[in-house]
Kinemage of the C-alpha trace (Angstrom):
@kinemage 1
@onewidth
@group {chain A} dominant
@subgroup {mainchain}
@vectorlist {calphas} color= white
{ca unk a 1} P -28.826 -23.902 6.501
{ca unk a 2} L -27.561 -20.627 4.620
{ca unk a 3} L -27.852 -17.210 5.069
{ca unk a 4} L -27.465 -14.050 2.844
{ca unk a 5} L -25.254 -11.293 3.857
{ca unk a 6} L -25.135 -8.019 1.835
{ca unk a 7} L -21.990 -5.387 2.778
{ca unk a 8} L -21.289 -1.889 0.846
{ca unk a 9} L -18.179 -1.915 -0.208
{ca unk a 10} L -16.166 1.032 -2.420
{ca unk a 11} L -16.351 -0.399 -5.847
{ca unk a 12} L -13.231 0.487 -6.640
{ca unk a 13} L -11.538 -2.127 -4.138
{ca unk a 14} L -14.533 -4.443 -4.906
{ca unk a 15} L -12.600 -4.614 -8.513
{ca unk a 16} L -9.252 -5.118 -7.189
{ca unk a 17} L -10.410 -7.696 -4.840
{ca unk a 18} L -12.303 -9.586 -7.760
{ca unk a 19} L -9.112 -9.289 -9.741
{ca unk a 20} L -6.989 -10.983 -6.955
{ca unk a 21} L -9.641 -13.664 -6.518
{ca unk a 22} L -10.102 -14.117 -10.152
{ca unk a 23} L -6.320 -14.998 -10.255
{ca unk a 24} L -6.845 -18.080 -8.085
{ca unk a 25} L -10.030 -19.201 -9.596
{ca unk a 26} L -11.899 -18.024 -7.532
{ca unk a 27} L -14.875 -15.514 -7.134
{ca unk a 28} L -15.439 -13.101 -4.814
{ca unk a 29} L -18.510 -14.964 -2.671
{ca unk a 30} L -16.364 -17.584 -2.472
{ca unk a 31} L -13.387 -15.790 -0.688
{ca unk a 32} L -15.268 -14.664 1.665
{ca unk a 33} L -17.066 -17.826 2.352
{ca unk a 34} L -13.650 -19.169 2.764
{ca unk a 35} L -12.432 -15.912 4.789
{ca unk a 36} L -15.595 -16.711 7.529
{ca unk a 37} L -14.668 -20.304 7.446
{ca unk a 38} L -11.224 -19.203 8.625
{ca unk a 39} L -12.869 -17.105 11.163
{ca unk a 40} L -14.748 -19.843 12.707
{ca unk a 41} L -12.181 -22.257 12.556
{ca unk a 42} L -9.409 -20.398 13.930
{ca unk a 43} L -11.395 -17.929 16.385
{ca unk a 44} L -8.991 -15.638 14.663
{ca unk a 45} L -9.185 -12.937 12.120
{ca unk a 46} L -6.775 -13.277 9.476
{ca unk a 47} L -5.500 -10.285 8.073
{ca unk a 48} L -1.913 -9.163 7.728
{ca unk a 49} L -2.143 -5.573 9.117
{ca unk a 50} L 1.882 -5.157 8.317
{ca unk a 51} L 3.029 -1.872 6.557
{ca unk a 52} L 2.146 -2.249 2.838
{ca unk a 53} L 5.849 -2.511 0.929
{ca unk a 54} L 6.288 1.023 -1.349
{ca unk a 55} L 5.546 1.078 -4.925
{ca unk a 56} L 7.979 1.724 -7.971
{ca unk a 57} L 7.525 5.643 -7.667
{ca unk a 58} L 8.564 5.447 -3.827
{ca unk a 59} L 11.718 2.611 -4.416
{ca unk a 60} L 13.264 5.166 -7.176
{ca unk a 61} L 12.642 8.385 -4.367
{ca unk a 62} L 14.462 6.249 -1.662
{ca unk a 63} L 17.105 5.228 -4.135
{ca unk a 64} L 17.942 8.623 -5.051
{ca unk a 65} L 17.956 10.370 -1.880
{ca unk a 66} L 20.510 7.220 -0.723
{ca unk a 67} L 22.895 8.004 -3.867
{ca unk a 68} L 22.642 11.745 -2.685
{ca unk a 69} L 23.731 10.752 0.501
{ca unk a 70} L 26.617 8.617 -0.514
{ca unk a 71} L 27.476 11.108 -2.607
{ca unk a 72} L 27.576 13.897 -0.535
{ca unk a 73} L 25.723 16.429 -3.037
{ca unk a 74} L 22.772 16.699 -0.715
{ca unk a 75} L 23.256 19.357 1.597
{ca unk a 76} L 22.019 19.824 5.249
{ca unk a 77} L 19.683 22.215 6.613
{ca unk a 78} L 19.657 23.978 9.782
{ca unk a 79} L 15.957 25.007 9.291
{ca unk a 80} L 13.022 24.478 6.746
{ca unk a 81} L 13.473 27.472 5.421
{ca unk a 82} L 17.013 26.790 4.660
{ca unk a 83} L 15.857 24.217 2.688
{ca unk a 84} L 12.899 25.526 0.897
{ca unk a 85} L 15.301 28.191 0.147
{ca unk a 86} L 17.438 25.753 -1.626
{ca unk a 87} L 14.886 23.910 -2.797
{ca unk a 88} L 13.228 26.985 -4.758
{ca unk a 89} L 16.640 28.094 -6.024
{ca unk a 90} L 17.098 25.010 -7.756
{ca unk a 91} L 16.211 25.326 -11.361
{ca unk a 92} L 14.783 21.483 -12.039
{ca unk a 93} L 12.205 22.410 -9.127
């Protein structure tokens, strides 16, 4: 016996999703078909709720601020205001 299940979803991520799925064949009913499955089988829900790893914009910001460091050109602040001082005297700001 089957049953139909409807859920609102942002369509946005409903895309992305269907993109992912569409990479391993497969649709989106199916994946979560398969996700329930999971569920039932494994009286567990199986999502990885880890820290998602930063994107290309974020790697270069940590990269940079880790050469500044090493380098010793950034300074050090005794307050904020220190630094947005600094900050607003800088010409490339």
């Amino acid at each position: 016996m089957s049953t139909t299940y409807a859920i609102r979803v942002d369509e946005n991520i409903k895309n992305e999703a269907a993109e992912v799925a569409k990479f391993y064949g497969l649709d989106l009913a199916s994946v979560t078909r398969a996700l329930w499955a999971q569920i039932a089988r494994t009286r567990r829900i199986p999502l990885d709720l880890c820290e998602e790893e930063p994107n290309e914009e974020s790697l270069e910001a940590i990269r940079e601020t880790q050469e500044m460091i090493a380098s010793g050109k950034g300074g050090r602040f005794k307050t904020a205001r220190e630094l947005l001082d600094a900050a607003l005297a800088d010409a490339s700001c």
